[in-house]
LUMNU-183036 format. One record per residue (C-alpha): residue number from 1; residue in three letters; z, y, x. Coordinates in steps of 0.2 Angstrom, whole numbers, m for minus. Each point is the difference from the previous one (the first is absolute). Layout:
<rec resi="NUM" resn="ALA" pz="Z" py="Y" px="X"/>
...
END
This chain:
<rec resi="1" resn="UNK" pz="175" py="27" px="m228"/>
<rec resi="2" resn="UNK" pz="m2" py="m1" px="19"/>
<rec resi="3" resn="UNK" pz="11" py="m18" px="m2"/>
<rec resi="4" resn="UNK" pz="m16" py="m8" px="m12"/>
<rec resi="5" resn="UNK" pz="m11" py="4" px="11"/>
<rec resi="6" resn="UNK" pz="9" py="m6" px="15"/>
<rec resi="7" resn="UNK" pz="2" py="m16" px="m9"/>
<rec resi="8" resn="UNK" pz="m17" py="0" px="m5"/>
<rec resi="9" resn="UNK" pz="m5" py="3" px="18"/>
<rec resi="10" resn="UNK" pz="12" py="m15" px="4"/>
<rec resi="11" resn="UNK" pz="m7" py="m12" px="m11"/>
<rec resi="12" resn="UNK" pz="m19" py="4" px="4"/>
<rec resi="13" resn="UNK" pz="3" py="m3" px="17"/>
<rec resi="14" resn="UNK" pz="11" py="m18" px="m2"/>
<rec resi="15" resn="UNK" pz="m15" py="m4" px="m13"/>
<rec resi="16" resn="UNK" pz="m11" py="2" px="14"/>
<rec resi="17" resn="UNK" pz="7" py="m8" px="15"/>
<rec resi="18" resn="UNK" pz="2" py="m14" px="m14"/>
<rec resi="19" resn="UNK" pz="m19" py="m1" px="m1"/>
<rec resi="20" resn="UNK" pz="m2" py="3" px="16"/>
<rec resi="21" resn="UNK" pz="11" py="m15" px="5"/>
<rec resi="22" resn="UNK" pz="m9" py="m10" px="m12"/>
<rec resi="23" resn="UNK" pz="m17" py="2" px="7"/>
<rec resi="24" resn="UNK" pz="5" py="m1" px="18"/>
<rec resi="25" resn="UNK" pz="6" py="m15" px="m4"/>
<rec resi="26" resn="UNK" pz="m16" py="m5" px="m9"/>
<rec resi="27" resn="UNK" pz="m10" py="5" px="17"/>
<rec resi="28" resn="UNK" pz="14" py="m9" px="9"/>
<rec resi="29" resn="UNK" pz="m3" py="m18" px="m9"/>
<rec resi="30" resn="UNK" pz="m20" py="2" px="m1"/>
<rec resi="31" resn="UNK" pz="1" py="3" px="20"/>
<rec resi="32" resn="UNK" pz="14" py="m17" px="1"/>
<rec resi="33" resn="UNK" pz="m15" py="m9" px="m11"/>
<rec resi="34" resn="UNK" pz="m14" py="5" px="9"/>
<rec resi="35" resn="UNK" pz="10" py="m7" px="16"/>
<rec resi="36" resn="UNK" pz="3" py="m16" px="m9"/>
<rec resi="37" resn="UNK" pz="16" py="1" px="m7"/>
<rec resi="38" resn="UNK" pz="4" py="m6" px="m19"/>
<rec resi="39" resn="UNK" pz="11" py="15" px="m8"/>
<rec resi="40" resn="UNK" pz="14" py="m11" px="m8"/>
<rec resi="41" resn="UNK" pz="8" py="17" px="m6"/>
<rec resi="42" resn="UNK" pz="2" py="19" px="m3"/>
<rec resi="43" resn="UNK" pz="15" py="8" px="1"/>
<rec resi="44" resn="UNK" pz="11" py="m14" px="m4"/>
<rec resi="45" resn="UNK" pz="17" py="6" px="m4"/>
<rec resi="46" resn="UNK" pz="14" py="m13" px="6"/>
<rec resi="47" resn="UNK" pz="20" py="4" px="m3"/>
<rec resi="48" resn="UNK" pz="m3" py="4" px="21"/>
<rec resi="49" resn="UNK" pz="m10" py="12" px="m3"/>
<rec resi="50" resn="UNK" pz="m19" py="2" px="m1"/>
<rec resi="51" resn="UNK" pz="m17" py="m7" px="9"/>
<rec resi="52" resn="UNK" pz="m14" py="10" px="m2"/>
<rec resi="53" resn="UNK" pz="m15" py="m14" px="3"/>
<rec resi="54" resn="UNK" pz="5" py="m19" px="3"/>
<rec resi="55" resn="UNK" pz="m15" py="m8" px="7"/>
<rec resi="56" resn="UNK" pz="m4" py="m16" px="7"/>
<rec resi="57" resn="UNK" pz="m15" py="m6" px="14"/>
<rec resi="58" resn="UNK" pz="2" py="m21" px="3"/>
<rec resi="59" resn="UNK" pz="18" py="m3" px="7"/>
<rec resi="60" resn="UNK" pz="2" py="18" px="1"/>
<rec resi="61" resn="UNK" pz="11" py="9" px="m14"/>
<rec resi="62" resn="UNK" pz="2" py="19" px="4"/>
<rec resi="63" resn="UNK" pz="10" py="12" px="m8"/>
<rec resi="64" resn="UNK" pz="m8" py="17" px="2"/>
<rec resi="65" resn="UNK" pz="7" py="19" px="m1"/>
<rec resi="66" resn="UNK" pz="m15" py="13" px="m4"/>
<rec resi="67" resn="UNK" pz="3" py="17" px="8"/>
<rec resi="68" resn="UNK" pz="m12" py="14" px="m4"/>
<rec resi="69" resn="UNK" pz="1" py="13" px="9"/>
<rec resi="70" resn="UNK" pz="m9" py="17" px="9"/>
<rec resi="71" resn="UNK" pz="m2" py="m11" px="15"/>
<rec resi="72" resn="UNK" pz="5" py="m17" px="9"/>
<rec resi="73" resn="UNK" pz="16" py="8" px="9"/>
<rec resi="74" resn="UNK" pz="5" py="7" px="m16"/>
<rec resi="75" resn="UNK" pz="m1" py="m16" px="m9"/>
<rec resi="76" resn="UNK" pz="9" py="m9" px="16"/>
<rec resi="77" resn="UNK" pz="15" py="12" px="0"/>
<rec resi="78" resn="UNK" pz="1" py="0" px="m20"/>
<rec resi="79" resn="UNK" pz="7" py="m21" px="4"/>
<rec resi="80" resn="UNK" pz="19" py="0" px="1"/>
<rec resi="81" resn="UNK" pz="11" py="m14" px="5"/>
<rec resi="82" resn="UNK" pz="6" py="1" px="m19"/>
<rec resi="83" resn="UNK" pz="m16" py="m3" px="m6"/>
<rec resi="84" resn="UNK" pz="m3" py="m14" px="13"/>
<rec resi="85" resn="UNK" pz="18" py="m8" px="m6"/>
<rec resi="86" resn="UNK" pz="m4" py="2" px="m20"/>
<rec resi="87" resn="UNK" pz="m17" py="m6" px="3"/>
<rec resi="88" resn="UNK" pz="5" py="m17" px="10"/>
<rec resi="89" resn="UNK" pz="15" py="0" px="m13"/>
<rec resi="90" resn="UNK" pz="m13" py="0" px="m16"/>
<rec resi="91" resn="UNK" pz="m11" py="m14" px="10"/>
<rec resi="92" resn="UNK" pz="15" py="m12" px="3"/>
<rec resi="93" resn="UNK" pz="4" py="2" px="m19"/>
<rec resi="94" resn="UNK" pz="m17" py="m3" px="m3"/>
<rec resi="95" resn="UNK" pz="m4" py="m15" px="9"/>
<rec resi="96" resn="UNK" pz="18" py="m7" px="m5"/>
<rec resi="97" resn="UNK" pz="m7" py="m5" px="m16"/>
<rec resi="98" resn="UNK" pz="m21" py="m4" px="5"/>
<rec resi="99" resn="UNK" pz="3" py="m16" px="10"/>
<rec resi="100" resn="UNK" pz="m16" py="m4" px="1"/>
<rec resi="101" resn="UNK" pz="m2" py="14" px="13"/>
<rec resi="102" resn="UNK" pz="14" py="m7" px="12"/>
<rec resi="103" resn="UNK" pz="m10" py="m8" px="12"/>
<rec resi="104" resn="UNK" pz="m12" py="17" px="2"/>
<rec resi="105" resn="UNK" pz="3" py="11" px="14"/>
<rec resi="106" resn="UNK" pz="8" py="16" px="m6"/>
<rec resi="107" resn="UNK" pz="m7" py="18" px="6"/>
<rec resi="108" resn="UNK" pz="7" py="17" px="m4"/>
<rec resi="109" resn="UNK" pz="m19" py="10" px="2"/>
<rec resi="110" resn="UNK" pz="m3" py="20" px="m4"/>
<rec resi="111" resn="UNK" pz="m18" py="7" px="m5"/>
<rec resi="112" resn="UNK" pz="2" py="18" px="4"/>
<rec resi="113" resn="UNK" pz="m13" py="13" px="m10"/>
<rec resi="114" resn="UNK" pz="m7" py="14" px="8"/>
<rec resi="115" resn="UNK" pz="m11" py="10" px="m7"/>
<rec resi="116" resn="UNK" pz="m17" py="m2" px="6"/>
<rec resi="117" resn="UNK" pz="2" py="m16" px="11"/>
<rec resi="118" resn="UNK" pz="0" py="m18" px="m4"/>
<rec resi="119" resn="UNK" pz="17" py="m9" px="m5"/>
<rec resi="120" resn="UNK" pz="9" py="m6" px="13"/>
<rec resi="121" resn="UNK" pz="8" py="m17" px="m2"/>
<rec resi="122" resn="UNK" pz="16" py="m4" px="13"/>
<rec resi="123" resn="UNK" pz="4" py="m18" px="m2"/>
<rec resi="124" resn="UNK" pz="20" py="0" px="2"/>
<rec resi="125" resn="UNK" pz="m1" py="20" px="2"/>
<rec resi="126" resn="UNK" pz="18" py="m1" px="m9"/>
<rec resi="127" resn="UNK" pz="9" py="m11" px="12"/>
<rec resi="128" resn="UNK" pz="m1" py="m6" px="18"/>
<rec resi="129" resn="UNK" pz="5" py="m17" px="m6"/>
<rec resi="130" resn="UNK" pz="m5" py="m10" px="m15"/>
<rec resi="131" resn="UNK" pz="12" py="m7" px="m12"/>
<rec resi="132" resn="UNK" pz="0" py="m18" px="5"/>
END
C-alpha cells in the first residue's frame, strides 16, 4: 500500500516538472522572440542528445538551455560540464545535416527563470568559446 502511493507520489511530481519544463520553455522562446530571435525549434532531440530552443536572430544561430530555478545562482550551478558537452554534441549533429546554417555564427545561450524577475538571456552562457 505504502509502495502505490509512493509511486503515485513519484509520477505526480515527474508529471509536473514535465509541465513545468514545458512552460518555462514557452516563457523561454516568447522572451528569445520578443528580443528578435526566430525559434527554429523546441526541444529537438538529436542521437547527441537534446536542445531545448534552437533559435536564430540574422547570422546568429543559438542553441539555448532553459534553467528554472528558485533563483539565478541556483539556475547557474544547476549547468554541468556534462550538460555543456551533450549540448554542443546535440548542436554539431544538428547543424551536420542543415547546411544552410554553416555560414551563421554558432552561440551556446542560457535563459535562466526565476520567479518574480524577468528571463535572463546569456548569449554563449554555455561556453567561453563558440563552436567555429
Amino acid at each position: 500500500m505504502a509502495d502505490d502511493a509512493e509511486a503515485r507520489r513519484w509520477k505526480r511530481q515527474r508529471r509536473r516538472r514535465y509541465f513545468s519544463g514545458l512552460m518555462a520553455e514557452r516563457v523561454a522562446a516568447t522572451w528569445l522572440m520578443f528580443k528578435g530571435y526566430r525559434v527554429l525549434g523546441r526541444r529537438v532531440r538529436t542521437a547527441g542528445g537534446e536542445i531545448d530552443l534552437i533559435a536564430v536572430r540574422g547570422r546568429r544561430l543559438a542553441f539555448v538551455e532553459v534553467k528554472q530555478r528558485r533563483n539565478v545562482g541556483a539556475a547557474q550551478a544547476s549547468i554541468q560540464l556534462r550538460q555543456r558537452q551533450r549540448v554542443r554534441r546535440a548542436a554539431e549533429l544538428w547543424l551536420s545535416k542543415r547546411r544552410s546554417f554553416e555560414n551563421h555564427d554558432v552561440g551556446f545561450d542560457v535563459v535562466f527563470l526565476v520567479p518574480w524577475r524577468w528571463p535572463l538571456h546569456i548569449q554563449n552562457g554555455l561556453s567561453d568559446h563558440e563552436l567555429r
